[in-house]
C-alpha positions as CSV (number, residue, x, y, z in Angstrom):
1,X,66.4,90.0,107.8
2,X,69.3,92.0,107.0
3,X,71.4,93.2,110.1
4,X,70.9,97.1,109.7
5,X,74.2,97.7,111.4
6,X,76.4,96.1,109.0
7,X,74.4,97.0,105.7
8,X,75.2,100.5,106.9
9,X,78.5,99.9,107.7
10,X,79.3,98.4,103.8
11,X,77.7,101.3,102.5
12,X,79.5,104.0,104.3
13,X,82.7,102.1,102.5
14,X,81.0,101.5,99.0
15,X,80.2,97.4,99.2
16,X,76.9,97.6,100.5
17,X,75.6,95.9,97.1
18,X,78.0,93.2,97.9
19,X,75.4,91.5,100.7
20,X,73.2,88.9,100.2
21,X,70.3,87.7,101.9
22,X,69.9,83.2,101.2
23,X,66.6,81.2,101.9
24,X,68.6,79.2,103.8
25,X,70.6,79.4,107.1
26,X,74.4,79.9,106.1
27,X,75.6,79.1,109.7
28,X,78.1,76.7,108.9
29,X,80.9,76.3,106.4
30,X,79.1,73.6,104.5
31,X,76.0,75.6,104.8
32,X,77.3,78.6,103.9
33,X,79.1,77.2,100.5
34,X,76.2,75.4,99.7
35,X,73.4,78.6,99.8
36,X,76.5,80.7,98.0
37,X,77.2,78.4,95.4
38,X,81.1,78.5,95.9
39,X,83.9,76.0,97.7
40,X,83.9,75.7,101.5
41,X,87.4,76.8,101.3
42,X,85.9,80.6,99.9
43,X,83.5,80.8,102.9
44,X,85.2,83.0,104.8
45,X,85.2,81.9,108.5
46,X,84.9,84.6,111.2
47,X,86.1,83.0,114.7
48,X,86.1,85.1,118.0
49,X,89.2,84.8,120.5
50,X,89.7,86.0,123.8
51,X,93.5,87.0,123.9
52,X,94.9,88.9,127.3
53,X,91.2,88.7,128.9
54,X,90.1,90.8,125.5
55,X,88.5,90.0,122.5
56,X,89.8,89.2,118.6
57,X,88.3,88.5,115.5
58,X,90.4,86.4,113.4
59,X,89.0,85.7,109.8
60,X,90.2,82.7,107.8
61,X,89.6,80.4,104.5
62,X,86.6,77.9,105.7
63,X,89.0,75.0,105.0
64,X,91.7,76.1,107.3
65,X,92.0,75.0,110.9
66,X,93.7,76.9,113.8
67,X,97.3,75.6,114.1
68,X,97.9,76.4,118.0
69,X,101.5,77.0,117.4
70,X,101.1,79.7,115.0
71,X,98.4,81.2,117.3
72,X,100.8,81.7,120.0
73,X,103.7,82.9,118.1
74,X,101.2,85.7,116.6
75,X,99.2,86.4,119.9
76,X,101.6,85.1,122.8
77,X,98.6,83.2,124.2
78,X,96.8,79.7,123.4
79,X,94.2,80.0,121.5
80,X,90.6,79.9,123.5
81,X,87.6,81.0,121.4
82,X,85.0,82.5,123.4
83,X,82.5,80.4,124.3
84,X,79.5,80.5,122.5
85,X,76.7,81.4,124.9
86,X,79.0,84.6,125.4
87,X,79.6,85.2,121.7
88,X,76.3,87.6,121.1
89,X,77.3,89.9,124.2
90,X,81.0,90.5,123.3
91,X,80.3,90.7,119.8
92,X,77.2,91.7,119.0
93,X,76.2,89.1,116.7
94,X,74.6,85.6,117.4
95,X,76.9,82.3,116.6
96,X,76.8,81.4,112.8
97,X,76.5,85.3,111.8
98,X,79.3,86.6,113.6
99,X,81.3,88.9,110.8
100,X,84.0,91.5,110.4
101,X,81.7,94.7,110.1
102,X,80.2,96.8,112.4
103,X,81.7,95.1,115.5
104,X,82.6,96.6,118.5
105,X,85.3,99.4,117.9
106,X,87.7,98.0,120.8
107,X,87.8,94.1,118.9
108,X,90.7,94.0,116.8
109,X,90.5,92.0,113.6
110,X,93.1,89.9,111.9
111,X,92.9,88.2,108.4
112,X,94.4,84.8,107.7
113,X,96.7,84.6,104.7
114,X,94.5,81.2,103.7
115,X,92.0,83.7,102.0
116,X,94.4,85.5,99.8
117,X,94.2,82.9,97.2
118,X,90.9,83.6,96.0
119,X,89.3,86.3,94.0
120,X,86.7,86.6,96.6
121,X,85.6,85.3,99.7
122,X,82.4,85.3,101.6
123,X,81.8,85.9,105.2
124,X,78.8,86.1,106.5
125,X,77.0,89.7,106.9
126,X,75.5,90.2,110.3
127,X,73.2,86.9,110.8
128,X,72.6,83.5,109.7
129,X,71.2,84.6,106.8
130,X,73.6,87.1,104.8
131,X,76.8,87.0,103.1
132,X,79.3,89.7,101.7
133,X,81.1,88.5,98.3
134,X,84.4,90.4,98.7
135,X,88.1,90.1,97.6
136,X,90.6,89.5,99.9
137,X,92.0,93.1,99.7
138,X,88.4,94.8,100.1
139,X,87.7,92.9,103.0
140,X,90.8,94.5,104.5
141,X,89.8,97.9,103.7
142,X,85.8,97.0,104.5
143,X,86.7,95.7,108.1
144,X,89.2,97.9,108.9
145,X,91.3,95.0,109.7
146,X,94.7,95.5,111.4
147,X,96.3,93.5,109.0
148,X,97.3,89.6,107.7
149,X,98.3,86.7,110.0
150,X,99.5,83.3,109.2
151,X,98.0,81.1,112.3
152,X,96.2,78.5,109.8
153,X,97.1,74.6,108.9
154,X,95.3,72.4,106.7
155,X,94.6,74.5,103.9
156,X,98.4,74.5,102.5
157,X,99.8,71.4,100.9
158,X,102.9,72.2,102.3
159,X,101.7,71.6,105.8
């Protein structure tokens, strides 16, 4: 059950041990946290934008919420996720598996700040079924990320 595509793509950048296949579907948060044995907050929640008519992958901490405000400041648009039956076509993965590896070359990803106060965090790997445990800063280098945003609430206490 593991997505060939992104087990390669780990191992060409030395984490391919770092996936995980679960028993049980891990395609929500809650889901997710419970099969990994961590905090919602550590799932690491890959969400899929269209921005200017193109796709973006913005990762985030699973407790935080898209604050529209910051959304548009960062992207000069209002945030409008693309809809779901259209998910597997842009990205190539189904709902609930979408991750930050092996996507399309031409889909820019962004990491939310929320996840930078954890050790690791664990997005999904591909499908429903995998995870990747990861720090923060490897999941930069793993995805090839263009780098950290700050378009979360709910997650701080100071918001």
């Amino acid at each position: 059950m593991i997505n060939e595509n992104v087990k390669n793509w780990l191992a060409e950048r030395g984490f391919a041990e770092r996936l995980t296949e679960h028993n049980e579907t891990i395609d929500t948060v809650e889901h997710a946290a419970q099969q990994i044995g961590c905090s919602e907050a550590e799932i690491a929640k890959t969400l899929s934008f269209i921005v200017e008519e193109k796709p973006v992958i913005v990762v985030m901490a699973g407790d935080g919420r898209v604050n529209s405000s910051k959304f548009k400041a960062q992207f000069h648009t209002k945030p409008h996720m693309i809809p779901r039956d259209q998910v597997q076509v842009i990205t190539g993965f189904q709902p609930g598996g979408v991750c930050p590896f092996a996507l399309p070359e031409d889909i820019p990803i962004w990491l939310d700040v929320s996840m930078k106060r954890f050790e690791y965090v664990h997005p999904a790997g591909g499908n429903e079924f995998t995870s990747v445990k990861i720090t923060p800063a490897e999941l930069e280098l793993a995805s090839g990320a263009e780098g950290w945003v700050d378009i979360c609430k709910g997650w701080n206490d100071n918001e």
